[in-house]
Structures are given as structure tokens and as C-alpha cells.
PDB file with one MODEL, atoms N, CA, C and O in Angstrom:
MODEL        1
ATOM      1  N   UNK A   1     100.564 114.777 109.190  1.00  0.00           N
ATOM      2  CA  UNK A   1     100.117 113.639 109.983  1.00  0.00           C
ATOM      3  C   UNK A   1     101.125 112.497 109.825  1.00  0.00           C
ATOM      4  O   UNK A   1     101.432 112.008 108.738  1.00  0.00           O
ATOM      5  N   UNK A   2     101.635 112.096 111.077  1.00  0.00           N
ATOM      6  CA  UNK A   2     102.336 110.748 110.749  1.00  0.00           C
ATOM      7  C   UNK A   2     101.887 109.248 110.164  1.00  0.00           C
ATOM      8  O   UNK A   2     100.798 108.803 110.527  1.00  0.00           O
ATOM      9  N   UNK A   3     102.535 108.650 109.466  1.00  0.00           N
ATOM     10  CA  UNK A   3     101.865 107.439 109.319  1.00  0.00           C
ATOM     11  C   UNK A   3     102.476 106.125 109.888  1.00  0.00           C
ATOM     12  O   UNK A   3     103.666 105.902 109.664  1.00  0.00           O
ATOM     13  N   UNK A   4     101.971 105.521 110.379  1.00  0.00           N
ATOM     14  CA  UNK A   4     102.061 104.299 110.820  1.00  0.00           C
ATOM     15  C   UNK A   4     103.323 103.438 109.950  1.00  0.00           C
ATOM     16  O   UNK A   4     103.154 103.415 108.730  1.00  0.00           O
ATOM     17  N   UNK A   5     104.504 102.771 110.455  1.00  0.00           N
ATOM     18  CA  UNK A   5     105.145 102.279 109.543  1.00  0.00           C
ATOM     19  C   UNK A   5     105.566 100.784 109.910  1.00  0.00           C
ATOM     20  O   UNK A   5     106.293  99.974 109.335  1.00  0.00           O
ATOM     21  N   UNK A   6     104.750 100.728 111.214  1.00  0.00           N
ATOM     22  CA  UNK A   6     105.131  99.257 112.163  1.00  0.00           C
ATOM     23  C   UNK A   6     103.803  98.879 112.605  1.00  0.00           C
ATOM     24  O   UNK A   6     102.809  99.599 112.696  1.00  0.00           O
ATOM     25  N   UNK A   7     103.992  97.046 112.994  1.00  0.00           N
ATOM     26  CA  UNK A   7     102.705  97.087 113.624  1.00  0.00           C
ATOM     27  C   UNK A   7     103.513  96.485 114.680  1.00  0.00           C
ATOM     28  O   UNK A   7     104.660  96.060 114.539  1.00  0.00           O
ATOM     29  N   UNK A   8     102.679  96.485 115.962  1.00  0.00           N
ATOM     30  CA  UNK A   8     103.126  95.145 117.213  1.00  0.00           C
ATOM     31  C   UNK A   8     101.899  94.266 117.157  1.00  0.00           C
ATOM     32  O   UNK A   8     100.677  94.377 117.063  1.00  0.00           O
ATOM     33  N   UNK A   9     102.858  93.311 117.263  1.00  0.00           N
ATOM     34  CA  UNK A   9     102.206  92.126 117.364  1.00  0.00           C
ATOM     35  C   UNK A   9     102.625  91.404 118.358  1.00  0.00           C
ATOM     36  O   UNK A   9     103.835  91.182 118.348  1.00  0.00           O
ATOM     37  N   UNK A  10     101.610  90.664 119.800  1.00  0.00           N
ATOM     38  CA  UNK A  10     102.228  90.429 121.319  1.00  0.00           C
ATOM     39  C   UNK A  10     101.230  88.942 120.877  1.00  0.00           C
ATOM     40  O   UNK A  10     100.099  88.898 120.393  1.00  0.00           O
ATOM     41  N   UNK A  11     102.155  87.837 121.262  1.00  0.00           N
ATOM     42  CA  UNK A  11     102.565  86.549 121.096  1.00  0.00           C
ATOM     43  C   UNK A  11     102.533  85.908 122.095  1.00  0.00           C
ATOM     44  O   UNK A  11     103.143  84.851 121.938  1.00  0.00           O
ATOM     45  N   UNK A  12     101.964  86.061 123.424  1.00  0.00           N
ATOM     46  CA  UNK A  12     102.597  85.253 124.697  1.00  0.00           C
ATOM     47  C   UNK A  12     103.193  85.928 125.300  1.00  0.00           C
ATOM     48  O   UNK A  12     102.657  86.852 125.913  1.00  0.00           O
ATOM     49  N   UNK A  13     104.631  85.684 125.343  1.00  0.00           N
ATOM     50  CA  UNK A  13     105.409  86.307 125.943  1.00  0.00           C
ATOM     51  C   UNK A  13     106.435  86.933 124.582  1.00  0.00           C
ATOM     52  O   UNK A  13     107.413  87.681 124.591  1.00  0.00           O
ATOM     53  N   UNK A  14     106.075  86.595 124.038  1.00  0.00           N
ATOM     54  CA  UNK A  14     106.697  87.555 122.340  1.00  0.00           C
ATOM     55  C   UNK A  14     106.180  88.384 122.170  1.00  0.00           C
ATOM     56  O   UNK A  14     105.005  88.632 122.445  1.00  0.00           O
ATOM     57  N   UNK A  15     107.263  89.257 121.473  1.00  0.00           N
ATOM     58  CA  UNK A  15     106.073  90.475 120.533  1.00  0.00           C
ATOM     59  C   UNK A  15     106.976  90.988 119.642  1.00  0.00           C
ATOM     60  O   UNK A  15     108.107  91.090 120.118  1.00  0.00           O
ATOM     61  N   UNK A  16     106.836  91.390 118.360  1.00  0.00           N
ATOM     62  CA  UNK A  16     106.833  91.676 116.774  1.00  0.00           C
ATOM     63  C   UNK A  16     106.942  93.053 116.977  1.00  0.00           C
ATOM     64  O   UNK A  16     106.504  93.737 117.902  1.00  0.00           O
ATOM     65  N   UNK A  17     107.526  93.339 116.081  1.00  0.00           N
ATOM     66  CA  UNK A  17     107.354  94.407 115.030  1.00  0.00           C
ATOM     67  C   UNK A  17     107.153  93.923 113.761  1.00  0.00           C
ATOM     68  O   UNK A  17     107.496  92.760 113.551  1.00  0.00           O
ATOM     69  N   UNK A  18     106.734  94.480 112.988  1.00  0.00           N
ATOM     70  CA  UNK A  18     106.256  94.217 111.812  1.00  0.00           C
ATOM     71  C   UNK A  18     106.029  95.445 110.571  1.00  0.00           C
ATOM     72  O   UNK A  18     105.005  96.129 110.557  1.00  0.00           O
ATOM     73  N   UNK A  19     106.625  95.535 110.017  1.00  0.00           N
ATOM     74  CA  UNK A  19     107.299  96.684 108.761  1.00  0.00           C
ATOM     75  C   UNK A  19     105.782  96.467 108.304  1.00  0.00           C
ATOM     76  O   UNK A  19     105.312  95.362 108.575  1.00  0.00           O
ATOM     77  N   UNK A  20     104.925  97.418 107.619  1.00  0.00           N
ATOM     78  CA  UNK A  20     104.200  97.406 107.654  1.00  0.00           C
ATOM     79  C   UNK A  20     104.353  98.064 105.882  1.00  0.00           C
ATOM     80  O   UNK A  20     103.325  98.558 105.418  1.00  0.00           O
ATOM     81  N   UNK A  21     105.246  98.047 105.249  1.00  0.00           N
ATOM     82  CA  UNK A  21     105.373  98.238 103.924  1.00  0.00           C
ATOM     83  C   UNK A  21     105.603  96.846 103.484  1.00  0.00           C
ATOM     84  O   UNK A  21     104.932  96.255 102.638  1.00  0.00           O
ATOM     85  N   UNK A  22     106.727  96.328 104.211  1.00  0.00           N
ATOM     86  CA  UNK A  22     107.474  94.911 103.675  1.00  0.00           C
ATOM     87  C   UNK A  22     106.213  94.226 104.056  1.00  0.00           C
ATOM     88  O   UNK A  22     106.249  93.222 103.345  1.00  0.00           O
ATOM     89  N   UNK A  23     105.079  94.164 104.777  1.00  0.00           N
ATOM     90  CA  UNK A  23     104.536  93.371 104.701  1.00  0.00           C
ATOM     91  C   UNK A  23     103.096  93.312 103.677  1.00  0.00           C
ATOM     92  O   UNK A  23     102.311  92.391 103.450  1.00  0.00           O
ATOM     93  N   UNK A  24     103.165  95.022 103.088  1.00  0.00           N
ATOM     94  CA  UNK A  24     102.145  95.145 101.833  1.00  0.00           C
ATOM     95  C   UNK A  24     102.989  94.527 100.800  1.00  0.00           C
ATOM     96  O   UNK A  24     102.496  93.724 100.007  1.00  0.00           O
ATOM     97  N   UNK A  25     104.193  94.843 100.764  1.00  0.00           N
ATOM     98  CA  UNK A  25     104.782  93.942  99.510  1.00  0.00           C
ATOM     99  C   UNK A  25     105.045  92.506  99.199  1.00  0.00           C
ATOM    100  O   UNK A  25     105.367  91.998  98.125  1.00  0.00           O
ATOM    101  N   UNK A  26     104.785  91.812 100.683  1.00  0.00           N
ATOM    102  CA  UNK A  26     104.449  90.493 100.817  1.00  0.00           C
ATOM    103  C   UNK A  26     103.139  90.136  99.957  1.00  0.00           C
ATOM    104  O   UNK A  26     103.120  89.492  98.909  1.00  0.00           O
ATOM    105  N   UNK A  27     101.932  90.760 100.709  1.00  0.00           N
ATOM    106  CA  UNK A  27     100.968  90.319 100.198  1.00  0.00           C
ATOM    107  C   UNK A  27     100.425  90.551  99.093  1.00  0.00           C
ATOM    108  O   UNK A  27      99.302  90.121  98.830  1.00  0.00           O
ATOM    109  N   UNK A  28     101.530  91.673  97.807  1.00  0.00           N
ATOM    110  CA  UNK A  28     101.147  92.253  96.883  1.00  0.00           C
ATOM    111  C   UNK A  28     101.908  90.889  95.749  1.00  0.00           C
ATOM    112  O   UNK A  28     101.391  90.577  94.676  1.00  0.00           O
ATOM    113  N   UNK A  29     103.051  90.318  96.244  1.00  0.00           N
ATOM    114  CA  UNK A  29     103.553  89.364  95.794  1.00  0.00           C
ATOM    115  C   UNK A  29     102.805  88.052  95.720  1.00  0.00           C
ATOM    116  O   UNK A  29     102.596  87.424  94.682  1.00  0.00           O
ATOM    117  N   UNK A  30     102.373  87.663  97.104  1.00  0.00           N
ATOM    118  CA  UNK A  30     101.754  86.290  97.010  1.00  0.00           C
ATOM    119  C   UNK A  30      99.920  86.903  96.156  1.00  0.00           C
ATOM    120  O   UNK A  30      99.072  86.128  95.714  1.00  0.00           O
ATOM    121  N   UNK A  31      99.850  88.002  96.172  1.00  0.00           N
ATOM    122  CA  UNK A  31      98.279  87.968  94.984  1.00  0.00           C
ATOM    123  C   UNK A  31      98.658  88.058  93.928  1.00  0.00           C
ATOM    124  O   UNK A  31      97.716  87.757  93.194  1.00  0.00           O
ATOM    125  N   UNK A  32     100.125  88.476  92.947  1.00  0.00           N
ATOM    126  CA  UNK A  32     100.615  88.217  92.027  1.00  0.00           C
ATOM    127  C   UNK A  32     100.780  86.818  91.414  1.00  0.00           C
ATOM    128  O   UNK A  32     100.443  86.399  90.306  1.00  0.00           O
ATOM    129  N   UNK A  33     101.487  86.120  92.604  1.00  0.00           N
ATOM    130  CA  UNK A  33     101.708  84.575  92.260  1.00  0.00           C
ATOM    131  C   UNK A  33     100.540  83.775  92.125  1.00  0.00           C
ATOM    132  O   UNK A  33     100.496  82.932  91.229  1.00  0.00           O
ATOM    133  N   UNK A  34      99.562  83.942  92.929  1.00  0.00           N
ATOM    134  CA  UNK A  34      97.917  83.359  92.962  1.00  0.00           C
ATOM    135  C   UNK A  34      97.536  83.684  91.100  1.00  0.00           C
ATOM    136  O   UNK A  34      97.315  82.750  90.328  1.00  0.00           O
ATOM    137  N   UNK A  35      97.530  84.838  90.756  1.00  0.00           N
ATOM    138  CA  UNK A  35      97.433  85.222  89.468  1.00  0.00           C
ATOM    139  C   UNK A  35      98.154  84.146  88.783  1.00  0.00           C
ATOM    140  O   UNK A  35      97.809  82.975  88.626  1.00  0.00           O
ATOM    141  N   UNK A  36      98.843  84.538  88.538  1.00  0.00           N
ATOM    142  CA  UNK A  36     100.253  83.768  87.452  1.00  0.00           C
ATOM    143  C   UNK A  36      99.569  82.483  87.354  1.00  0.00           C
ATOM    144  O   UNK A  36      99.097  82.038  86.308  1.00  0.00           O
ATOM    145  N   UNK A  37      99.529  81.745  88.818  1.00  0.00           N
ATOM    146  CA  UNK A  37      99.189  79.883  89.253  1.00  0.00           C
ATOM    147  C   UNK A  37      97.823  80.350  87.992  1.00  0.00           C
ATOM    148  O   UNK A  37      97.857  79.766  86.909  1.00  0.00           O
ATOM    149  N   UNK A  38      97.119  81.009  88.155  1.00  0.00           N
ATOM    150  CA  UNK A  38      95.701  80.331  88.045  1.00  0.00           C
ATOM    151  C   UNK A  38      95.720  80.557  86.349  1.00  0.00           C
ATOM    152  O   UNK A  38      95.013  79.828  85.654  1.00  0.00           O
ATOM    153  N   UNK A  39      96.897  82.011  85.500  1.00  0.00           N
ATOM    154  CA  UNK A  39      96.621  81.863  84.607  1.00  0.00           C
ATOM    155  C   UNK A  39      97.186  80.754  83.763  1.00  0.00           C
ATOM    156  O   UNK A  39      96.756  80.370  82.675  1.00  0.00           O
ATOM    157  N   UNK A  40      98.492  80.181  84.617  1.00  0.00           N
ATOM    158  CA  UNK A  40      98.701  78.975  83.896  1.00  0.00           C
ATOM    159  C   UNK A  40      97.976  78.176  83.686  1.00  0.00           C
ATOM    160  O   UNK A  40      98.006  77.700  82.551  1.00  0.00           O
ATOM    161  N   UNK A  41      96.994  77.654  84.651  1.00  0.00           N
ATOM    162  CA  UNK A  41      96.001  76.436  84.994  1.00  0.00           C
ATOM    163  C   UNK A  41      94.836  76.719  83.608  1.00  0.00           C
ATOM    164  O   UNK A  41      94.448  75.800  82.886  1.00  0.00           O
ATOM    165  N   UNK A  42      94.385  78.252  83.436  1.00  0.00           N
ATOM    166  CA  UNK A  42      93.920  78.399  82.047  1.00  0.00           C
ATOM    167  C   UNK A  42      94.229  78.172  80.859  1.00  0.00           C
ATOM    168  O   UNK A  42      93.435  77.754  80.016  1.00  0.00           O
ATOM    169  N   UNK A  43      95.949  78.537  80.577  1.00  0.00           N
ATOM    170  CA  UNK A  43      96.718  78.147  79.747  1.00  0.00           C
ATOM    171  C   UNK A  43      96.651  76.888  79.010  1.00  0.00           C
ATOM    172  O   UNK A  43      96.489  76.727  77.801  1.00  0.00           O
ATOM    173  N   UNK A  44      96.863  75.660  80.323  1.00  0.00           N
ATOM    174  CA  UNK A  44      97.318  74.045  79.911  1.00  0.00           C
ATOM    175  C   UNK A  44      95.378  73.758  80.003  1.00  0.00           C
ATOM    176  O   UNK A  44      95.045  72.722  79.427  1.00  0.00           O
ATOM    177  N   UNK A  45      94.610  74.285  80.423  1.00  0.00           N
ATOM    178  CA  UNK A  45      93.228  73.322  80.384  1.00  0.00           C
ATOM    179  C   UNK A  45      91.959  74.061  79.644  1.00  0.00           C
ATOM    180  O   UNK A  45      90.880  73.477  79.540  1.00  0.00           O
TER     181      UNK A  45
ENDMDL
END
């Protein structure tokens, strides 16, 4: 079975592609950094 490796995304008169790995590793990064922020905030208080 193939898997999906793009998304489109239609904008108006735009439209995307969108890597659909690079963009799990986006959001695997910014829930990393959310982590980190909040365990510092435990850290100093």
C-alpha cells in the first residue's frame, strides 16, 4: 500500500505541497520545546 508523503493545501489562488514527514518533525520539535519551556518554569519556581 502506498503512503501518503505530501499534503495539498489550496490557498486562493495558491496551493502547497506540504512534506508530510518534515511537517511531523515540525510538530514533534515544537512539543519538545513546549516541554523543555515548561520544565524550566518548574525548575526556577
Amino acid at each position: 500500500m502506498n503512503e501518503k508523503k505530501e499534503r495539498l493545501v489550496i490557498d486562493g489562488n495558491a496551493f502547497y505541497e506540504i512534506d508530510i514527514e518534515c511537517e511531523k518533525k515540525k510538530k514533534r520539535q515544537q512539543q519538545e520545546e513546549k516541554v523543555r519551556k515548561n520544565n524550566q518554569k518548574r525548575q526556577r519556581g
